[in-house]
N, C-alpha and C positions, 0 to 999 in steps of 0.2 A: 360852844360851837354846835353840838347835838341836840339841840334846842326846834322841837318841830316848829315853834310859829315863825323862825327866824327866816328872813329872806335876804338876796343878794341880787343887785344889779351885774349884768356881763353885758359886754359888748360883740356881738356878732359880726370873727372878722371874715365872715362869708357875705353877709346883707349889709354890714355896717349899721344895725341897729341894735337897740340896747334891749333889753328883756329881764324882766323880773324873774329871777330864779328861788324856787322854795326848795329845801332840805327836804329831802325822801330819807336818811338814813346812812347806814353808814357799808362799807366794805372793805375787809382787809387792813382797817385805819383810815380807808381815804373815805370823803364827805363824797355824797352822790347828791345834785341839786337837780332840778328839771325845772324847765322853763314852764312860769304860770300865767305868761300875759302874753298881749300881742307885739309886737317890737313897736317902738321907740325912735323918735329920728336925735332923742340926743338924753342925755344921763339924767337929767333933773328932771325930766318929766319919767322916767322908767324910775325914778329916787320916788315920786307923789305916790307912782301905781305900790309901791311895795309897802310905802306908808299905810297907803288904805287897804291894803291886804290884812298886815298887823294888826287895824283895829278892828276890821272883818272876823279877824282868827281870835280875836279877843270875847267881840260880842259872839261869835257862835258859842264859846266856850262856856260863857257865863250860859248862854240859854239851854245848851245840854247839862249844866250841872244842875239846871233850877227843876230838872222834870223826876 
């Protein structure tokens, strides 16, 4: 679960849309996540955005280790 490249979809029950949320860390035991996208008008399209984050956080990772 403390895992930085990992993200989560949430549903905003203020706008009703959905939003890609990435792990910042931790406190006290509880997960702190903060929202990395724009909202969403429904789950499987905020499900693609976090896909292509992961591989985003993939390739940036290989290219800082290559330097």
């Amino acid at each position: 679960m403390n895992d930085p490249s990992r993200y989560i979809t949430k549903q905003n029950p203020g706008d009703k849309l959905w939003y890609v949320c990435g792990f910042v860390g931790c406190n006290n035991n509880k997960s702190l996540w903060m929202p990395v996208s724009e909202g969403h008008k429904n789950k499987s399209e905020a499900d693609k955005t976090a896909a292509y984050a992961m591989v985003a956080d993939r390739a940036a990772k290989n290219e800082v280790s290559a330097l």
